[in-house]
C-alpha positions in Angstrom: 147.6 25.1 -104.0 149.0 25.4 -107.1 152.3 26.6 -105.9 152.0 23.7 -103.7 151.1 21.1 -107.4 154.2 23.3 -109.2 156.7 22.9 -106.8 156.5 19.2 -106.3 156.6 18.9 -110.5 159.5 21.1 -110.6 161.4 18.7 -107.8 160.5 15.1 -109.6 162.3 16.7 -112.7 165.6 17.7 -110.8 165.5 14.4 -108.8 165.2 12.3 -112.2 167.8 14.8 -114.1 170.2 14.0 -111.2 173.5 13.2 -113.5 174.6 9.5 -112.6 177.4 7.2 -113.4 178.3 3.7 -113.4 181.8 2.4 -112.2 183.4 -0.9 -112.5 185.7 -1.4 -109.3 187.3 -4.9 -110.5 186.2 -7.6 -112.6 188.7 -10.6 -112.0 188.8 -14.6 -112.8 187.8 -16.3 -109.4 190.4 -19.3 -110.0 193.3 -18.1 -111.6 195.3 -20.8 -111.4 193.6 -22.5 -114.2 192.0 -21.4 -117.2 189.3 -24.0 -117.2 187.4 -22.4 -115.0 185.8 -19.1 -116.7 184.2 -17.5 -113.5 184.7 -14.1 -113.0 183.5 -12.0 -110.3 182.5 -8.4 -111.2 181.8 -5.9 -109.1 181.4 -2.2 -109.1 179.5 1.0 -107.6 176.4 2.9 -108.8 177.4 6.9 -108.5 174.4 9.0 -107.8 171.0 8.5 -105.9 170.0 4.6 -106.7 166.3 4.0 -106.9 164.5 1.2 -106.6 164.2 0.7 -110.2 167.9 1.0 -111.1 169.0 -2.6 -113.0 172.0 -3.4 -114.3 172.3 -5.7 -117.2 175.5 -7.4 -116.9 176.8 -9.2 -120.5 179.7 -11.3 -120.3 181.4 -11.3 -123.7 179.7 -9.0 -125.7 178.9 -10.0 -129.4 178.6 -13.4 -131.0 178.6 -15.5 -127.4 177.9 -13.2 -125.1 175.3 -14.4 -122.3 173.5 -11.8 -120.0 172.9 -11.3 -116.1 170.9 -9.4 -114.4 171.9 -7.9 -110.8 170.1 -4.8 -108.1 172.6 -2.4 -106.4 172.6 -2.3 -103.0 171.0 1.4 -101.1 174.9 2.4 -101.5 175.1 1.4 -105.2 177.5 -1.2 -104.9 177.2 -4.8 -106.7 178.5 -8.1 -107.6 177.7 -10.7 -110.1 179.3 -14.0 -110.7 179.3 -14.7 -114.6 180.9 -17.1 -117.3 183.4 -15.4 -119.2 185.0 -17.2 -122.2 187.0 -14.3 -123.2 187.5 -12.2 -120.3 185.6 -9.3 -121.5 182.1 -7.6 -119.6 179.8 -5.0 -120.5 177.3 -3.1 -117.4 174.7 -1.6 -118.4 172.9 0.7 -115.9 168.9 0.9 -116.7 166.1 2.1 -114.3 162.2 1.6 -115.3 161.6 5.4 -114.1 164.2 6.6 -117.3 165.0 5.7 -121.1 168.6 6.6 -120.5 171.5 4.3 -119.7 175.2 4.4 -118.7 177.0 1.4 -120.1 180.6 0.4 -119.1 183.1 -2.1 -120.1 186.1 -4.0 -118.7 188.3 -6.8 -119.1 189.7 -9.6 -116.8 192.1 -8.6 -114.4 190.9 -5.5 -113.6 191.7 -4.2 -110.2 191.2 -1.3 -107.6 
């Protein structure tokens, strides 16, 4: 029985020390014909196991007017989130409830893969 109590420890902490990554596949104005319109779309691909407590805290120009999103990966890690950019600049941060670490990535507009 103990064996039994050990061995299921032992796999929680390799299942939550699983390294992970966070990638941003393209983050691009939605009407580029005029700069008027500050919509972007970003989009972009959880890499690892995803849990149902992965978040990701999207921040659309980071610093003194930033504004903040936040979006759920789907079971294959990928995303999209349609945010207000002034400036053309985004900032994901991956978080999960289960963990105090976090993978943060940033990307400017017209970014394409």
């Amino acid at each position: 029985m103990k064996f039994l109590i050990s061995a299921a420890i032992l796999l929680a902490i390799a299942n939550t020390a699983q390294a992970r990554d966070l990638k941003i596949l393209s983050f691009v104005r939605i009407n580029p014909a005029t700069t008027q319109d500050q919509a972007h779309e970003v989009c972009g691909q959880v890499i690892g196991q995803v849990t149902v407590n992965d978040r990701l805290l999207v921040t659309a120009d980071p610093g003194k007017y930033e504004g903040f999103y936040v979006t759920l990966p789907t079971e294959k890690g990928y995303f999209c989130q349609i945010i207000r950019s002034l400036h053309g600049r985004v900032q994901v941060e991956l978080k999960s409830f289960a963990s105090t670490r976090s993978v943060i990535r940033t990307a400017s507009s017209g970014l394409k893969r």
